[in-house]
N, C-alpha and C positions, 0 to 999 in steps of 0.2 A: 504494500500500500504506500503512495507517494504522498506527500504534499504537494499541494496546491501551487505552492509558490515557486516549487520547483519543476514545474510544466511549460514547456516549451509552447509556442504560438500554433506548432502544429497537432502536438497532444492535446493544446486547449481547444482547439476547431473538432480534434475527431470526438473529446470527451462531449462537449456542446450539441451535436451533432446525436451521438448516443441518448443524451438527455432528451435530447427534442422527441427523439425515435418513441419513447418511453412513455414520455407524458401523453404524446399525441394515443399511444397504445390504452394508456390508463383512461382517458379521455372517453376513448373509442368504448372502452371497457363499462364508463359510466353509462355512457348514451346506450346502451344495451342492455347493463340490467336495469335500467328506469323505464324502458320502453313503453311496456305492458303495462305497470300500474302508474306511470310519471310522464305520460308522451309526451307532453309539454316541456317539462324541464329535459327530455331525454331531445329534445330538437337545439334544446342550450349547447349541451355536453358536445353534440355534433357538431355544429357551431365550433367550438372553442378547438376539436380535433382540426378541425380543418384548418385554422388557425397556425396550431403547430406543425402542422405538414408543411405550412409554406417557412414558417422558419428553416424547419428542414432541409427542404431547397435550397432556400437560398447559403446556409451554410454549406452545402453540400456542393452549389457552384464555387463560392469564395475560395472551400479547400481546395478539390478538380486545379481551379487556376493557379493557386498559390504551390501545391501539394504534388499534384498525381492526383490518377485516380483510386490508386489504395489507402481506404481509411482502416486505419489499425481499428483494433475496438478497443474501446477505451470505455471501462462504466461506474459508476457512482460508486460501488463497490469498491474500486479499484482508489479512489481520490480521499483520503483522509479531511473530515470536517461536512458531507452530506448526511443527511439523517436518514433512517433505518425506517422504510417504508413497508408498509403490511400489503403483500399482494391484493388485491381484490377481489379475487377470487375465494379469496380465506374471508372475505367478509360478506358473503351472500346470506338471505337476502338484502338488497341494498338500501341503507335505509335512506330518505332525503334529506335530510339535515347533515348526516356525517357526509354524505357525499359532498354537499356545499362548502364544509368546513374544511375536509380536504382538497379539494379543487381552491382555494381561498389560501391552504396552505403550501401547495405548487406552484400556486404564482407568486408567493413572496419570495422561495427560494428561489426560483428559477431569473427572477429578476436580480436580488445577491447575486445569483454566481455571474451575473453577465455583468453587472456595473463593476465588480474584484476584476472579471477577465478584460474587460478594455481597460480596466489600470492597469493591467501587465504589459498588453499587447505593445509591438514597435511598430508594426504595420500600418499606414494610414488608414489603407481597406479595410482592413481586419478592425480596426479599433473602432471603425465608422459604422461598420456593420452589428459588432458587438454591442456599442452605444444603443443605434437604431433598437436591437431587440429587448436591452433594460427597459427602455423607453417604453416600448410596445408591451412588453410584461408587466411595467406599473399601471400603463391603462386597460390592461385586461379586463381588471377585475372591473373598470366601466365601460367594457365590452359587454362582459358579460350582464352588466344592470340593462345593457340596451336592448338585448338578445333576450332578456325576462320582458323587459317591456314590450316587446315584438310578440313575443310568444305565447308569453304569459297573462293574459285577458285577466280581469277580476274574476271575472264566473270561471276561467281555468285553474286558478290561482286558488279558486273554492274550493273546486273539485280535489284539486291534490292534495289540500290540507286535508279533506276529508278522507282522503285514502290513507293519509301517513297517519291518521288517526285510527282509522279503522289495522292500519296492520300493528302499530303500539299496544293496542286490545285486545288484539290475536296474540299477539306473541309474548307480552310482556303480564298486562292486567287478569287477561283470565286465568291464566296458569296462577299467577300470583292469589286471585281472587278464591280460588278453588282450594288454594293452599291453606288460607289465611282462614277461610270458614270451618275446615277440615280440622285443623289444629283448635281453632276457637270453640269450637261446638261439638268435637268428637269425644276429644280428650277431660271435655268437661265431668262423664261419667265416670271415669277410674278415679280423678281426681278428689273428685266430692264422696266418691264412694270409702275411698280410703279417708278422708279426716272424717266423717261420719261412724265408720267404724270405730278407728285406734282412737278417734280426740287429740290426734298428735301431728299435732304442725311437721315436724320433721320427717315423718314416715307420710305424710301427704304430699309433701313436696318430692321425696325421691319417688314416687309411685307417676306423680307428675311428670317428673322428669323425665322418666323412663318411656312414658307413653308419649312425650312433646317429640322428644326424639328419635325414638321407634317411629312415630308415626311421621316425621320429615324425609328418614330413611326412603318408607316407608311407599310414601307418596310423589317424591322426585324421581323414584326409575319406575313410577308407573306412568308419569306424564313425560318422563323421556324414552318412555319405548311405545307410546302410543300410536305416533308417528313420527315421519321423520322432516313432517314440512315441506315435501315437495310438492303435493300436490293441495294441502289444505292454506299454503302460504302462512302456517303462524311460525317459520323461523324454524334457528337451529334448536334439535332437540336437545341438546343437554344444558344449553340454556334456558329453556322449561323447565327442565324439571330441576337445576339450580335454586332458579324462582321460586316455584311450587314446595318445595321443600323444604327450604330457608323461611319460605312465610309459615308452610304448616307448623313446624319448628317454633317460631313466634309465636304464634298463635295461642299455644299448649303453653310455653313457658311462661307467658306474659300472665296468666292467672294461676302460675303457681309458682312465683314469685315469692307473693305475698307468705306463703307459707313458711317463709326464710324467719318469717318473727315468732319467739317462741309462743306467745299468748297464746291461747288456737283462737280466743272471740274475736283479741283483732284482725287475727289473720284468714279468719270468713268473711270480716265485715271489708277488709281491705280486697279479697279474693272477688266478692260481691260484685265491688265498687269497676274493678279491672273489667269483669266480665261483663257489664252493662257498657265500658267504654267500648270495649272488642264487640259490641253486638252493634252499638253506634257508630264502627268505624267501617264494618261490613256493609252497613244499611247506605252510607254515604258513599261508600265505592260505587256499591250497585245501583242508585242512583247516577252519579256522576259519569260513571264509564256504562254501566248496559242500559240507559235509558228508562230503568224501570221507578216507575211513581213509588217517592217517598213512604206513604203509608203503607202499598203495597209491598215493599223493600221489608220494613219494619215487621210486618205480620210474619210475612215469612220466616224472615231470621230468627224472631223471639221467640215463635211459632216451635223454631226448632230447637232451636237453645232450650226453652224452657223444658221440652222433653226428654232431653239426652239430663240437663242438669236434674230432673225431677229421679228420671231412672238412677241414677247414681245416688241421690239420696235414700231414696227406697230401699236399693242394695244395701247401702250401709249402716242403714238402719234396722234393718232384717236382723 
């Protein structure tokens, strides 16, 4: 691996040249997985490829004249001081925002390395050329504002918010959602079953414990082997069931918590208090992400809760 500084006029045109090849590649890569659910922004990304290709070109003439026509290959990898880029392909499905942030984050590098490379340059051409494309990579990114405003209509601009919402729901909220009632509402039975029985805070809690996280185990490789996201579009599975499992997990712990104190009255009244917040926290998800009306949200959850918590009482009172 070289430094930078120590790159010749003709390593820094084939290295430039490599770069250009890449982003326009990465580009290409955006405007493709956005197609389907982002057409609008996935006409940007084309856009902005075609952009880089003609960089391409033209450094591709500059070397040719200056050069020959054999470009070493010379790439990022190879140049000490570019940052460590995540294929894009390891990040399917693609989401909108990350893509924008990274598109946003290729053009400030890519500008850097050209303004560094025409301070090196001795060549008029070459340092003219060099300039020209900093210049042109600062204004990208109000290329790219223009290339939205071209494309991207209010009522289009609607559309795709509402998609990037509707896959955040898929992929992220329900798995989470499923998790979080599972844990909150499942685990309610052993846990109440057991301080009802012993009267001891501490054998309630590890009985808790044992079912919060059993039951995360439990429920993350059942929502990561469900499927696998390609054809239902909720994303990669083992981040589901990450999700899914970490909230069930929560779920179960966060009302047996309380059980940490030794009193046991405060530590029912406190276990109480948790478990009306976790059934108000469900009600307001299910609200806010599935659409469904507030009291009907509510009947349900308490609905359920109160019966899983009533069977555990029962048990341990038996």
């Amino acid at each position: 691996m070289k430094n930078f500084d120590s790159l010749s006029e003709r390593e820094i045109l084939a290295l430039a040249i490599s770069l250009e090849e890449e982003d326009e590649r990465v580009y290409a890569d955006y405007a493709e997985g956005l197609r389907e659910t982002f057409p609008a922004s996935s006409a940007i990304f084309e856009g902005m490829r075609d952009e880089e290709s003609g960089h391409r070109r033209r450094l591709i003439e500059l070397y040719q004249k200056r050069f020959g026509n054999h470009i070493p290959l010379i790439r990022r990898q190879d140049v000490k001081g570019f940052v460590t880029r995540r294929p894009v392909w390891l990040i399917q499905p693609l989401g909108l925002d990350t893509v924008r942030n990274q598109a946003s984050a290729l053009e400030v590098e890519s500008r850097r390395f050209y303004e560094k490379a025409a301070g090196r340059a001795q060549d008029p051409g070459v340092r003219q050329l060099l300039d020209d494309l900093a210049q042109e990579e600062r204004s990208h990114e109000d290329r790219a504002d223009e290339l939205g405003k071209e494309k991207l209509r209010p009522d289009v601009k609607r559309e795709e918010d509402v998609a990037n919402r509707r896959l955040f729901v898929l992929q992220i909220v329900q798995p989470g959602l499923a998790g979080l009632m599972d844990g909150s509402v499942s685990t309610l039975a052993p846990v109440f079953a057991a301080a009802f029985a012993t009267r001891n805070s501490h054998t309630a809690f590890e009985v808790g414990l044992a079912a919060s996280v059993g039951a995360g185990i439990s429920m993350g490789f059942a929502e990561a082997l469900s499927d696998d996201g390609s054809l239902t579009g909720r994303g990669r599975p083992w981040i589901r069931g990450a999700v899914c499992g970490l909230m069930t997990a929560l779920g179960g712990i966060g009302h047996t918590l309380p059980f940490l104190v030794p009193d046991f009255r405060a530590a029912m009244i406190a276990a109480f208090v948790v478990v009306a917040l976790e059934l108000a926290t469900i009600t307001w998800i299910r609200h806010r992400y599935m659409e469904t009306p507030t009291l009907s949200a509510a009947l349900q959850v308490g609905l359920g809760g109160i019966l899983v918590f009533m069977t555990g009482v029962l048990i341990g009172s038996s």
